[in-house]
N, CA, C and O atoms as a GROMACS GRO file, in nm:
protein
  220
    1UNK      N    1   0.083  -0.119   0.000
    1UNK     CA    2   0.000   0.000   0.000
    1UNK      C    3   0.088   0.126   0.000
    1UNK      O    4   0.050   0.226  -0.061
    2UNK      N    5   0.231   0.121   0.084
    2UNK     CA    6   0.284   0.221   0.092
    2UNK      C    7   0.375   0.279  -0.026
    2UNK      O    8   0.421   0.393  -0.034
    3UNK      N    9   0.394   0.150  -0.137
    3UNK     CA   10   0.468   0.164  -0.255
    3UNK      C   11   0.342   0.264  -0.380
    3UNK      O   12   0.375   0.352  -0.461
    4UNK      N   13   0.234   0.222  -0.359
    4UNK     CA   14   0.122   0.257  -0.454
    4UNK      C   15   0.125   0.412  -0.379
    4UNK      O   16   0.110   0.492  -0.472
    5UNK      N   17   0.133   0.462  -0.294
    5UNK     CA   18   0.134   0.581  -0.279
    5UNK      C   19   0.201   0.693  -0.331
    5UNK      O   20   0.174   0.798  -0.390
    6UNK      N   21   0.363   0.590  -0.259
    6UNK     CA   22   0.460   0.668  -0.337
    6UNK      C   23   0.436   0.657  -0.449
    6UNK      O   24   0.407   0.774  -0.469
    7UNK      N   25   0.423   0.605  -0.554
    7UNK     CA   26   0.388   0.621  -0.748
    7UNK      C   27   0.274   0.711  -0.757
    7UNK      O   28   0.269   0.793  -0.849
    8UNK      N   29   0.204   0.706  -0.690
    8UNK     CA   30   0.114   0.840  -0.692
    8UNK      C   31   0.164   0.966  -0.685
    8UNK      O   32   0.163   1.054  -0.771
    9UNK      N   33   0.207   0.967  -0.574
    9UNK     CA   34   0.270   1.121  -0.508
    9UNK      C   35   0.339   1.143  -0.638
    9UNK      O   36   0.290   1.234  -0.706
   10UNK      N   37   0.456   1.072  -0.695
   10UNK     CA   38   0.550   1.054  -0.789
   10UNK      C   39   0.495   1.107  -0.923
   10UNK      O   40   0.573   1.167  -0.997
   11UNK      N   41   0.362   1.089  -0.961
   11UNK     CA   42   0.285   1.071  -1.079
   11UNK      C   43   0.233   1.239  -1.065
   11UNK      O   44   0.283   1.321  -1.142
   12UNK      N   45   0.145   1.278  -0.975
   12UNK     CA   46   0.139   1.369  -0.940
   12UNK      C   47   0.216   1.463  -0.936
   12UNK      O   48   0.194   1.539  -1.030
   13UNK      N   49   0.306   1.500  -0.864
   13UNK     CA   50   0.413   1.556  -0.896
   13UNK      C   51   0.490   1.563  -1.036
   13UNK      O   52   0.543   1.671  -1.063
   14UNK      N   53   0.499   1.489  -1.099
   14UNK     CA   54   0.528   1.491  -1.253
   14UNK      C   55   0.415   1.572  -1.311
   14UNK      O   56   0.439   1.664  -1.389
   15UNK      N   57   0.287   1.540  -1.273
   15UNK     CA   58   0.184   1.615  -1.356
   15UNK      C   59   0.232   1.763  -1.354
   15UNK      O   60   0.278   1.828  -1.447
   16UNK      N   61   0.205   1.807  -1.201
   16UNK     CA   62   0.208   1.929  -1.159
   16UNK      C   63   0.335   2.014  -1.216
   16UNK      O   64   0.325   2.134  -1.240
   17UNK      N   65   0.445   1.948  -1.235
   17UNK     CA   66   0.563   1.997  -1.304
   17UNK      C   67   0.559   2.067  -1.424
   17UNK      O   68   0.597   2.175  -1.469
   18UNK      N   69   0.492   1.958  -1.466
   18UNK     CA   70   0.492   1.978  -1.613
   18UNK      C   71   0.394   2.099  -1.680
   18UNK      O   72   0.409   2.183  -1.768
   19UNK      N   73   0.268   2.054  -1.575
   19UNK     CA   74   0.157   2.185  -1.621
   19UNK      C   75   0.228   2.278  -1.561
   19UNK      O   76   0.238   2.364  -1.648
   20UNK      N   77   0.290   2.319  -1.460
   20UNK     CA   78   0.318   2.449  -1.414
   20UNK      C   79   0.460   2.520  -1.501
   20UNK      O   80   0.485   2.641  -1.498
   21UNK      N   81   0.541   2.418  -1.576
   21UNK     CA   82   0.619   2.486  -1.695
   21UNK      C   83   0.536   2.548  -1.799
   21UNK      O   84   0.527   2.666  -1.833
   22UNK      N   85   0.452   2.395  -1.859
   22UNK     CA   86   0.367   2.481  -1.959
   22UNK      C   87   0.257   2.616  -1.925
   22UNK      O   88   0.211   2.687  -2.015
   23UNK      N   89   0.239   2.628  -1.839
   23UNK     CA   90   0.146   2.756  -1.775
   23UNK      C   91   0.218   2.886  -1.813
   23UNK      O   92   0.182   2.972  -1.892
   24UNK      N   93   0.378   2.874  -1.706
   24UNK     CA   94   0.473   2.970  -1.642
   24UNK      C   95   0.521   3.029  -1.752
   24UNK      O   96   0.531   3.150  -1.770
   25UNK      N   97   0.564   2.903  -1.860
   25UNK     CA   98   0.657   2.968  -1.935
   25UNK      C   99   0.645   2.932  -2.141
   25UNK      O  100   0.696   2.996  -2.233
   26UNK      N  101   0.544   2.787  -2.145
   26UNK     CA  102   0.567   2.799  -2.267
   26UNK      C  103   0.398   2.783  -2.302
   26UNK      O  104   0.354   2.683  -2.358
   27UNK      N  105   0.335   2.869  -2.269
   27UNK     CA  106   0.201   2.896  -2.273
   27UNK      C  107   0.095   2.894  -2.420
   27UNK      O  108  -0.027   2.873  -2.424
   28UNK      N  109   0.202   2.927  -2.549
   28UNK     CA  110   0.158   3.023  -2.660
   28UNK      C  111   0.241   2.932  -2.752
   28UNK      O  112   0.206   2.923  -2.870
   29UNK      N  113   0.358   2.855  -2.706
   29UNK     CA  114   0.471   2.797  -2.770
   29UNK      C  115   0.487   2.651  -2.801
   29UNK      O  116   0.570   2.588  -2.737
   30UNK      N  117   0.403   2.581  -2.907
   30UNK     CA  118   0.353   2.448  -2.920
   30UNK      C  119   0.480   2.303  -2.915
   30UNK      O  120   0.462   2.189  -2.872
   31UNK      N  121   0.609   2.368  -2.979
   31UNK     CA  122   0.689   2.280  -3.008
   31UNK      C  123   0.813   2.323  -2.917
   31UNK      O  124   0.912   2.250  -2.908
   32UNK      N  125   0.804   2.429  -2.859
   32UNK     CA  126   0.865   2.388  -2.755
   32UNK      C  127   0.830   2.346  -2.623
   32UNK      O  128   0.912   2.283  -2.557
   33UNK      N  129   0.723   2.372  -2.578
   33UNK     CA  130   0.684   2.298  -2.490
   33UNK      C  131   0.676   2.163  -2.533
   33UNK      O  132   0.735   2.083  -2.462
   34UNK      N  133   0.610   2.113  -2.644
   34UNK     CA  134   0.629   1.975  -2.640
   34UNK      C  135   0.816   1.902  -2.603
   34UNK      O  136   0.823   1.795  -2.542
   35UNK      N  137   0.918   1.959  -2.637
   35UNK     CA  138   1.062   1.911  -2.630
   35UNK      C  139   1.031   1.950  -2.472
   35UNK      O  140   1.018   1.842  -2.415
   36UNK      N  141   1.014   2.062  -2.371
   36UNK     CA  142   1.062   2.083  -2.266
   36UNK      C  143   0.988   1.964  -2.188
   36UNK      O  144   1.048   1.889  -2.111
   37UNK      N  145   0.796   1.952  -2.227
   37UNK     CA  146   0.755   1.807  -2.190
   37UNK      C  147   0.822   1.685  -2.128
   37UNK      O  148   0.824   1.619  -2.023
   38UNK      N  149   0.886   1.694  -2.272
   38UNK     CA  150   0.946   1.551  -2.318
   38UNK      C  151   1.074   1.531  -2.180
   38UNK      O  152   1.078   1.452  -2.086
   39UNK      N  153   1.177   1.654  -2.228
   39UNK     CA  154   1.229   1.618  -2.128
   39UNK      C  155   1.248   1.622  -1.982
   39UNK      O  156   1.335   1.561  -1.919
   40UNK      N  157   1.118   1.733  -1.917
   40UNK     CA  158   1.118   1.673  -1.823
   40UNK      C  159   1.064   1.510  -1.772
   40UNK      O  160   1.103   1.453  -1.670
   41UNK      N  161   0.975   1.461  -1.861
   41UNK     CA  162   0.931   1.344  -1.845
   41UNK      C  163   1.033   1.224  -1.824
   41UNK      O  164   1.023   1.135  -1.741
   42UNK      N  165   1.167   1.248  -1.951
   42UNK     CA  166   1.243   1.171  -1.878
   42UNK      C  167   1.383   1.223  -1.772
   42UNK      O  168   1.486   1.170  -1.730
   43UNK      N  169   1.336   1.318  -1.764
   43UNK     CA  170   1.475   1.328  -1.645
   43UNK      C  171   1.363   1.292  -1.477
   43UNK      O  172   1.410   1.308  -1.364
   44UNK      N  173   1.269   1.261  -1.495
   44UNK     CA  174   1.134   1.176  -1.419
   44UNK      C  175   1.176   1.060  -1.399
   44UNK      O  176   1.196   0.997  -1.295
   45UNK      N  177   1.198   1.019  -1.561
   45UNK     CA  178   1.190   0.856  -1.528
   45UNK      C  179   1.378   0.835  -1.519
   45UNK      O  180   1.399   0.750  -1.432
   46UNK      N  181   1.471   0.871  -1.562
   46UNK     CA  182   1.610   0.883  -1.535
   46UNK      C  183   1.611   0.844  -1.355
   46UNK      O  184   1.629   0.752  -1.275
   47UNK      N  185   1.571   1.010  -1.370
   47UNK     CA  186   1.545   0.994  -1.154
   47UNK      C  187   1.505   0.848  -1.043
   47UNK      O  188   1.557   0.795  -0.945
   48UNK      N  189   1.353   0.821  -1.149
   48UNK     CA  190   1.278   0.718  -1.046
   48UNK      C  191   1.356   0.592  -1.116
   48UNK      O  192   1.327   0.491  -1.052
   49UNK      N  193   1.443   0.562  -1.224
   49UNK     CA  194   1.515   0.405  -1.204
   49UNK      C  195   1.650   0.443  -1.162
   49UNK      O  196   1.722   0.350  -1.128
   50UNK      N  197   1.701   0.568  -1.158
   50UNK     CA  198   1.813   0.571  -1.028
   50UNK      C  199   1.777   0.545  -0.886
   50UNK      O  200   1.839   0.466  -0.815
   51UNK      N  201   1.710   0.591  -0.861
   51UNK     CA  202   1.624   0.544  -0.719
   51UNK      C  203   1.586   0.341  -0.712
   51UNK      O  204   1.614   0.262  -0.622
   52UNK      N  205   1.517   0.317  -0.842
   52UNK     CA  206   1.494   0.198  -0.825
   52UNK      C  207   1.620   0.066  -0.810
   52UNK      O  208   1.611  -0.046  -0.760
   53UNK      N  209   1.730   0.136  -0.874
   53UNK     CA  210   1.805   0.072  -0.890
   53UNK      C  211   1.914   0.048  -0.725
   53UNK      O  212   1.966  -0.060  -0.698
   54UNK      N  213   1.930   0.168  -0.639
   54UNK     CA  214   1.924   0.155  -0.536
   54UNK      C  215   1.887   0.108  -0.429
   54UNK      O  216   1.940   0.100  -0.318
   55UNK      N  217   1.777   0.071  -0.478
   55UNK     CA  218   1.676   0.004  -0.352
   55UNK      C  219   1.679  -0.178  -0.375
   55UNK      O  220   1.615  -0.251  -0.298
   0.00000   0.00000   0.00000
């Protein structure tokens, strides 16, 4: 139960990232927000299998 949380919180937090770049800063700007998307999505998943790989 306590693993399904954390992937939530995790998931969440990715959401919120991401909408609050596209909000803040690339609002009007279609293709770059899609690249800034992108990569925050994987410096997300980079992060959570450095972590996994630790554990």
């Amino acid at each position: 139960m306590r693993s399904q949380a954390v992937v939530v919180l995790y998931v969440l937090t990715l959401v919120a990232v991401v909408v609050g770049v596209d909000v803040v800063f690339f609002r009007h700007q279609f293709w770059e927000r899609l690249m800034v998307n992108v990569g925050i999505v994987l410096a997300f998943v980079t992060f959570s299998l450095r972590l996994l790989k630790r554990s």
